[in-house]
C-alpha positions in Angstrom: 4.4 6.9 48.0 1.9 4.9 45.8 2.6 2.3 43.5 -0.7 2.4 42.0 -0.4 4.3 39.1 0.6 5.1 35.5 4.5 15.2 26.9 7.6 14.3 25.7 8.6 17.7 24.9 11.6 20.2 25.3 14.3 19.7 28.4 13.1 17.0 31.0 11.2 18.9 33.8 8.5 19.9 36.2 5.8 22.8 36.4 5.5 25.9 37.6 2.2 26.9 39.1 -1.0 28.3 39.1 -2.8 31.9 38.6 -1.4 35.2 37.4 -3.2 37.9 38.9 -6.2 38.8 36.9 -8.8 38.4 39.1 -9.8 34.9 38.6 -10.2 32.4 41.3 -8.3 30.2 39.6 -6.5 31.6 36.3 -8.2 29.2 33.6 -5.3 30.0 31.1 -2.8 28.2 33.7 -0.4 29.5 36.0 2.6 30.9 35.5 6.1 29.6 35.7 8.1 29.8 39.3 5.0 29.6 41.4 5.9 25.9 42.9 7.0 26.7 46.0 10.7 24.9 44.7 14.2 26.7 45.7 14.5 30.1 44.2 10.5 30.2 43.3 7.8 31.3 44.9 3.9 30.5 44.9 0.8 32.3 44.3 0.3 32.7 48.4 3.8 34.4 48.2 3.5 36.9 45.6 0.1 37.9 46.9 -2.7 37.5 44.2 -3.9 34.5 46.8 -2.7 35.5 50.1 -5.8 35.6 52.2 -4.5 32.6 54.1 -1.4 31.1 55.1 0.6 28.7 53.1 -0.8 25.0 53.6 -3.5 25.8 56.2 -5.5 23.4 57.9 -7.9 21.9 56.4 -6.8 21.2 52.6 -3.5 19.7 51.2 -2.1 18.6 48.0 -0.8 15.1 47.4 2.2 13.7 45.0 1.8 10.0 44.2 4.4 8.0 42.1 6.2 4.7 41.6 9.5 4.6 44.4 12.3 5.6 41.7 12.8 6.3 38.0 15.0 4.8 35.3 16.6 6.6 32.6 14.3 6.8 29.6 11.6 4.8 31.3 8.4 7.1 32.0 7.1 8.5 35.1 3.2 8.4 35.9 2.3 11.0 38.8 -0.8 12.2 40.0 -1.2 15.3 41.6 -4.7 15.5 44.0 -5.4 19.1 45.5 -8.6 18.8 48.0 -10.4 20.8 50.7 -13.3 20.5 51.8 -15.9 23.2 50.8 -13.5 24.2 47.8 -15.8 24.7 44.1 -12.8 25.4 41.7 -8.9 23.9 41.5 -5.8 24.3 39.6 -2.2 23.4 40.1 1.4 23.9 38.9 4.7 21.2 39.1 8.3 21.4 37.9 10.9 18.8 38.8 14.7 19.7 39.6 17.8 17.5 40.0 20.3 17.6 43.2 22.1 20.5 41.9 18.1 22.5 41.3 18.6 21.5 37.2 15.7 21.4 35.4 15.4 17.7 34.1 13.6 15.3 31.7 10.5 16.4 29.6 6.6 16.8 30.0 4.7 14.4 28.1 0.9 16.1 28.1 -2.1 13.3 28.4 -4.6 14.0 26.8 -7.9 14.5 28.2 -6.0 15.6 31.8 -6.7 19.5 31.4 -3.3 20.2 31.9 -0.6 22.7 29.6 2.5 24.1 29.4 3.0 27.2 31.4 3.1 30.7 29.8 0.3 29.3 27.8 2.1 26.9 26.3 5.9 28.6 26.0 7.5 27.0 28.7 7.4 23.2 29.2 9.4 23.1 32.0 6.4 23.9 34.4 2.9 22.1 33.7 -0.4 23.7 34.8 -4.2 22.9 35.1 -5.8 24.7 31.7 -8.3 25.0 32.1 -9.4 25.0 35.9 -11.8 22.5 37.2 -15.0 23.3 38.4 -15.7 20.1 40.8 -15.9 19.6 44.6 -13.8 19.6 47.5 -11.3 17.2 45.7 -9.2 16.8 42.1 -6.6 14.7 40.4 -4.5 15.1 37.8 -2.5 12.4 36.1 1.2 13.7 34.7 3.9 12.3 32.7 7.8 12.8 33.3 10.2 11.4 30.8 13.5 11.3 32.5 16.7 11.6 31.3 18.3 8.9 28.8 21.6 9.1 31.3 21.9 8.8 35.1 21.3 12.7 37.3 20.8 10.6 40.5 17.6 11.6 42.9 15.2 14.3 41.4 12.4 16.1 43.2 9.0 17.0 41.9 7.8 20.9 43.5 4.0 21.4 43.2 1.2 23.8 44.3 -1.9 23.6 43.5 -4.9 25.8 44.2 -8.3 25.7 46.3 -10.5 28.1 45.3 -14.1 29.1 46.3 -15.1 29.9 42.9 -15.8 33.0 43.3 -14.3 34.9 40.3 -11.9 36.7 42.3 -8.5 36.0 43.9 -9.9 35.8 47.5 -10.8 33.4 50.1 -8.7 30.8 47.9 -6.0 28.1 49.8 -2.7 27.3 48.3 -0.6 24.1 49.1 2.1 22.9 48.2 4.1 19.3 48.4 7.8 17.9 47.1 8.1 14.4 46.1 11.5 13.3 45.7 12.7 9.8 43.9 16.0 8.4 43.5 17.0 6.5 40.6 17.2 2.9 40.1 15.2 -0.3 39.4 11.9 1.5 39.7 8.3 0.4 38.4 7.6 0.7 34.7 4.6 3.4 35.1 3.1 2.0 31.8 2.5 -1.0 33.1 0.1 0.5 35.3 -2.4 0.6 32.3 -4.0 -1.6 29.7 -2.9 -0.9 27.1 -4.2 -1.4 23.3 -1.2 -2.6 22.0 2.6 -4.4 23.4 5.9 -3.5 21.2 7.0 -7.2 21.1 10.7 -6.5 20.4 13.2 -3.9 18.7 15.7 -5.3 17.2 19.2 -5.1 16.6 20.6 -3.5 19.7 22.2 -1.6 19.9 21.6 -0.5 16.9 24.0 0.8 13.5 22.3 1.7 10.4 18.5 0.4 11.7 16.1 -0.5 14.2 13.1 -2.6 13.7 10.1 -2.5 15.8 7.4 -5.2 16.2 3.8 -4.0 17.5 1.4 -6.4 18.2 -2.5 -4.3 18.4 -5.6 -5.2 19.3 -7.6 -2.6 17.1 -7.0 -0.6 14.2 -5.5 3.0 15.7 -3.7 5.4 14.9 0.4 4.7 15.2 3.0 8.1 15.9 6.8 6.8 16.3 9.0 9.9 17.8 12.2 9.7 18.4 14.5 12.1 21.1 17.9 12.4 21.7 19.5 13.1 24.7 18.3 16.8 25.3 14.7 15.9 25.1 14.6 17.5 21.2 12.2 15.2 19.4 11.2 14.6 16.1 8.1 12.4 14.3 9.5 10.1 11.8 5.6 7.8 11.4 2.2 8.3 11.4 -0.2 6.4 10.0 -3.3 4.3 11.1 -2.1 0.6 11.9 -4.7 -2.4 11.4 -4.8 -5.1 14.4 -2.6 -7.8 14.8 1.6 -7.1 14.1 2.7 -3.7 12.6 6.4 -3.3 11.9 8.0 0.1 12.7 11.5 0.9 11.6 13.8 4.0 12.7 17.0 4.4 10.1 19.7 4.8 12.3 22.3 5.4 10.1 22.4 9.2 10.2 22.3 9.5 13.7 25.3 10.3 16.1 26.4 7.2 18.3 24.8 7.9 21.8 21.2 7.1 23.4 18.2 8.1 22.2 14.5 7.1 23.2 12.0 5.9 21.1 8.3 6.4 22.1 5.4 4.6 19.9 2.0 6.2 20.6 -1.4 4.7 19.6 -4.3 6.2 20.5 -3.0 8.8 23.4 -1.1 5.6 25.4 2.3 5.0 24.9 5.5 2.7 25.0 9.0 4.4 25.6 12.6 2.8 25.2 15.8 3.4 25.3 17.9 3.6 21.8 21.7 3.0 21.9 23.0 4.1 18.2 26.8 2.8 17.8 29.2 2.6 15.1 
């Protein structure tokens, strides 16, 4: 498993994959939930709208990369590389399942990764390529997985992804598929992976009682979005607003909130920070 690299958004889970059968080589609306190849799902080589070769034949594969666990609350850079050699047009589909096949965590989207919700946007457990990508023999997608703020021990990421000839038509197209498991623990911070154009410097008190304070210290004048989720992944904006360089205070009032664990995720300009929030009384 690499080490090398770096959607908050309903419960905390994986994709579903790639085309429904219209015709298209690969569907560039995304595919559609359940076609990862994980237990109880099927892919697109299985139901038969791209079943003119076997399941992972020779030739092509699709590769998971990620750091070698995940913490609670701490996010999870992936990237996802479907190649074969000859192939004009790709697309892909992941979901991620705890021991007991429980969807877990959220999607965060990146932007500028060409990737969306399944069921064109109505089901964020699955993620999908949307559009497809018209390249050569080779593409990678980079994916975010926010975990759970508590403990659901090891999770596995399902994915298939597509390699199509291009052709406009649901033939002569190869789909792979890979698993990726990672057990919880100490793991690397994926954010660090990045340069970032900003630090948070400190949030302080914690845990926290009636408010939180956080210190930003930017290098540019960006735009600034503070969410907050709780512990189901539900997630609410409570700033945004364009922040000049040098320190910019955030606060979250607290006060209102049930006593539990929340995260906290500052965004400026499509890269993020995310951290864990204990609220007590």
């Amino acid at each position: 498993m690499s080490r090398t690299l770096p959607v908050l958004f309903g419960s905390l889970v994986t994709a579903g994959f790639l085309l429904v059968s219209t015709g298209a080589a690969v569907n560039s609306g995304g595919a559609p939930s359940g076609r990862t190849g994980a237990p109880g799902a099927l892919t697109c080589a299985d139901s038969g709208c791209h079943a003119s070769f076997g399941l992972n034949a020779d030739g092509g594969s699709l590769t998971l990369e990620a750091p070698s666990s995940w913490q609670p609350g701490i996010p999870v850079d992936l990237r996802l590389t479907v190649e074969r050699a000859g192939a004009a047009r790709f697309g892909f589909s992941v979901t991620v399942q705890d021991a007991n096949q429980n969807m877990v965590g959220a999607w965060e989207l990146i932007p500028g990764q060409d990737t969306a919700f399944s069921e064109f946007g109505a089901d964020p457990t699955h993620v999908t390529h949307a559009p497809a990508v018209n390249t050569n023999d080779t593409h990678t997608w980079q994916l975010r997985w926010i975990p759970p703020a508590q403990d659901v021990g090891p999770v596995t990421f399902y994915a298939a992804g597509n390699a199509a000839n291009g052709a406009q038509g649901s033939a002569g197209d190869y789909i792979y598929t890979s698993s990726l498991s990672l057990p919880s623990g100490a793991g690397v911070h994926a954010e660090s992976w990045q340069v970032l154009p900003f630090n948070v410097t400190s949030v302080y008190p914690l845990p926290a009682s009636e408010r939180v304070n956080l210190a930003l210290e930017m290098d540019r004048t960006a735009p600034v979005t503070l969410h907050l989720y709780d512990a189901t992944g539900r997630s609410r904006v409570l700033e945004e607003r364009m922040a000049p360089a040098g320190t910019t205070m955030l606060s979250i009032d607290t006060g209102s909130l049930s006593p539990g664990t929340y995260l906290w995720r500052v965004v400026v300009d499509g890269h993020s920070r995310t951290g864990l929030l204990p609220v007590t009384r």
